[in-house]
N, C-alpha and C positions, 0 to 999 in steps of 0.2 A: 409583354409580347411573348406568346407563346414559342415552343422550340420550331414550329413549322414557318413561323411569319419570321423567325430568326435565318432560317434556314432559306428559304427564298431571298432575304433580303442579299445573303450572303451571296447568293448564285448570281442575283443582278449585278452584284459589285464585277464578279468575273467575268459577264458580257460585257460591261464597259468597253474590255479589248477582245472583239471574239476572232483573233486572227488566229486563227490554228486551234482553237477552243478544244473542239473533239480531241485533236491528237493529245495538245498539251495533259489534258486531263486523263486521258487514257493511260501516258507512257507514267506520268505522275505515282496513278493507280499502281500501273503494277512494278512502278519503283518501290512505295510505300505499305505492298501489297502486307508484305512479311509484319510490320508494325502494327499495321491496321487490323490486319485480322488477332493479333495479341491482346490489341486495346478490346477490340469488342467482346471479350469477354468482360472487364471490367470497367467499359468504361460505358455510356451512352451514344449512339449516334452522332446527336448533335459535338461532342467533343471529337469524334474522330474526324468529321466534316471543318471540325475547327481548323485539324491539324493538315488536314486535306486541302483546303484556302491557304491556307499559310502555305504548305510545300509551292503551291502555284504561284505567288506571288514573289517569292522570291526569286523561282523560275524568271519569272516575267521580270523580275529588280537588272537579275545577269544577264540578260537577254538583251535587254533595252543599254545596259552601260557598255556590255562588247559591241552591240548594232551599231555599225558606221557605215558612213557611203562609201563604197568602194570605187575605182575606176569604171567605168561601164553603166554605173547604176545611178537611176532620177535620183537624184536631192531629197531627201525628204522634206514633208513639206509643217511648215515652219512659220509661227505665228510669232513678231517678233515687234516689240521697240525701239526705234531709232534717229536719231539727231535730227531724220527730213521725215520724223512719223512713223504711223504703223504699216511694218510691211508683214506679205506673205509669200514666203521663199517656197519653190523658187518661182511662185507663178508670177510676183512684180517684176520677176529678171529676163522673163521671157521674150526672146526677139534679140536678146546680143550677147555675147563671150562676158560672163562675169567671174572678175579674180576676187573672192572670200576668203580674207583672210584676219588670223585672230592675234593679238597682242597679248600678253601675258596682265598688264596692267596700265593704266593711265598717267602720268606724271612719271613717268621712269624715264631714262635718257636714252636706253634702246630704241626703244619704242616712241618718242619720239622723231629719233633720226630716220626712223621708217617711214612716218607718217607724213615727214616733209620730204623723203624723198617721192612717194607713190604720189603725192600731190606733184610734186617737180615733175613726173613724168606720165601726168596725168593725160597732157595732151596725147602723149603716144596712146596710149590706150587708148584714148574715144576716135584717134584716126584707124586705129581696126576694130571700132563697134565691140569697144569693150567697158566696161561700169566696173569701177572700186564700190565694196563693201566693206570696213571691217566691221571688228565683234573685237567686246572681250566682255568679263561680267562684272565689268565696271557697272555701276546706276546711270543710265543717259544723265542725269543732272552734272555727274561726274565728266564724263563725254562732253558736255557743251562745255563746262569752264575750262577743259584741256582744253579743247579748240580754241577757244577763247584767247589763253595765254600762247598758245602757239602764233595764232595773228599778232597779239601785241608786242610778246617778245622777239619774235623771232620773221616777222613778217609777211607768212605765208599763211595764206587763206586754204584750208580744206574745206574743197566742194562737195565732195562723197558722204553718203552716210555713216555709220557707227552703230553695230548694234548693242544694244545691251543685254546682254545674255542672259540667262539662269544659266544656275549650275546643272540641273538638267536638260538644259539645250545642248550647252557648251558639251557637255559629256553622251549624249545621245550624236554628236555629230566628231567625237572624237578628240576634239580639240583641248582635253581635262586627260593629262597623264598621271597616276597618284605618284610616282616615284618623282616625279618633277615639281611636285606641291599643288596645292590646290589653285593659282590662277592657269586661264589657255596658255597652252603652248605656243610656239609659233607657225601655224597652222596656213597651210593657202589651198583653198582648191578652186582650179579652174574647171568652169560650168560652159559646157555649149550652149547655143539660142535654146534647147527645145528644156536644158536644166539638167541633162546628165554630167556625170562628172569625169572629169579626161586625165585630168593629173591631180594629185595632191603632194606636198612640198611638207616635210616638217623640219622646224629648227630648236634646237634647243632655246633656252630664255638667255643663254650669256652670249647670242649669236644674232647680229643682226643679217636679214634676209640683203642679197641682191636683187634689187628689184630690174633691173636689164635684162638679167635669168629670167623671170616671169614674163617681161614683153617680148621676150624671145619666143616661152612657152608658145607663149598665146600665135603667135606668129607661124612657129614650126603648125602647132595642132589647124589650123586657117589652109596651111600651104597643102597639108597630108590630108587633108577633106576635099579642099575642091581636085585637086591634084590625084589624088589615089595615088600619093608618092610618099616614102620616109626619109626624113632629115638626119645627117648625117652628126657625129658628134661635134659641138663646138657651130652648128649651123647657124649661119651664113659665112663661118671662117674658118671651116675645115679642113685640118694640114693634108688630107689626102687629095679632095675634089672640090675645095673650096666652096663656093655659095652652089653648087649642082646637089641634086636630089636623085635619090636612091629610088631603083624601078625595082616592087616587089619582086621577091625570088621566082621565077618558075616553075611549074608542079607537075611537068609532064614534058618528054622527052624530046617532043617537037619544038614545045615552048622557047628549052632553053637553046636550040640550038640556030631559032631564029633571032633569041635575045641579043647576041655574040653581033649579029650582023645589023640589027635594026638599033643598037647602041653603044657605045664607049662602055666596055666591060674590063675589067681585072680578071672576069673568068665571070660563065654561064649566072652562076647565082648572085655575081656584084657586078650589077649595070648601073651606069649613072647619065644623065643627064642635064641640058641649062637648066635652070629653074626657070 
């Protein structure tokens, strides 16, 4: 293969991901600028194009391992294995509130008392249109004979799936901290119907999750959508206003001075109301 059919091939490899192509390659360029123009006096093209892939790829390595979803932002979407089959996040989750969340490993006893509790309070969730997912990058084969032992020994059936992650999943979606070792963290984010993401929850591995906190989440995020209201700390059993919800601040001088009259206020900017 010639340097030219070399050199094309290479360029295809970097469209593979053309999301930001031009720029990436641009600012690359003239990071590299200073090196590059050194090489080409002794070295060849094709070598300095070598070194030109390589800076971008590594680009693209740290790019992809800090990318996580943030609050606010779709789910990326996500080709995956799991105990009930192959799904595609988040477009299988679409139409209800899904809690995703990742265990560190399989057979541990954290992680199991989680797993039977998110099944124990499974019904609550599906009574607010809401679906259990975990992950961890356990092998599904691993996954079914946990489930497995968890029905036989301990007599609880999980209904939810499990996914089985790579370690470029797991770490593309955040759930992979290196200071805390190479299995997930304990990771949850909550997804509205359309797949954006509202909250995410992290736990250390020696810490297991309250799963109440999460039906709560889900509950507050439900109440502050249809409502255009915010839930107060400790919501529905709040030492200030108890189960009543918070009527956003006012942003203009009339607002707040009708706010005081139109609701039970502590002052202009903290109104509250029944739920």
């Amino acid at each position: 293969m010639g340097w030219r059919e070399d050199l094309q091939e290479k360029i295809n490899e970097i469209l593979k991901n053309p999301k930001d192509a031009a720029k990436k390659i641009s600012e690359t360029i003239e990071e590299e600028w200073e090196d590059i123009t050194k090489k080409m006096k002794k070295r060849s093209l094709e070598d300095i194009f070598e070194d030109l892939v390589s800076a971008i790829k590594k680009s693209n390595q740290k790019e992809e391992k800090m990318a996580m979803p943030l609050l606010g932002e779709k789910f990326p979407t996500l080709e995956v294995q799991t105990t009930h089959g192959s799904m595609v996040l988040p477009n299988d989750l679409e139409g209800k509130w899904t809690v995703l969340f990742s265990h560190p490993a399989d057979f541990t006893p954290v992680c199991t008392t989680e797993f039977v509790s998110f099944q124990k309070h499974k019904k609550e969730f599906d009574e607010i249109n809401t679906q259990l997912v975990g992950l961890s990058i356990d092998q599904v084969f691993s996954h079914i004979k946990w489930v497995e032992w968890i029905k036989e020994k301990l007599d609880v059936e999980i209904e939810f799936p499990i996914i089985a992650a790579t370690d470029t999943i797991a770490a593309k979606i955040g759930m992979i901290h290196p200071n805390k070792g190479t299995n997930t963290v304990r990771a949850v984010f909550i997804l509205d119907p359309e797949g954006v993401v509202r909250t995410i929850l992290y736990y250390p591995q020696e810490i297991g999750r309250n799963i109440s906190e999460i039906v709560r989440a889900v509950k507050a995020l439900q109440k502050s959508d249809s409502e255009g209201v915010a839930t107060p700390a400790n919501w529905p059993e709040n030492e200030l206003i108890k189960d009543r919800v918070i009527i956003p601040p006012a942003t203009d001088c009339k607002t707040a001075k009708e706010r005081v009259k139109e609701y039970e206020c502590f002052d202009w900017w903290f109104c509250h109301k029944e739920k």
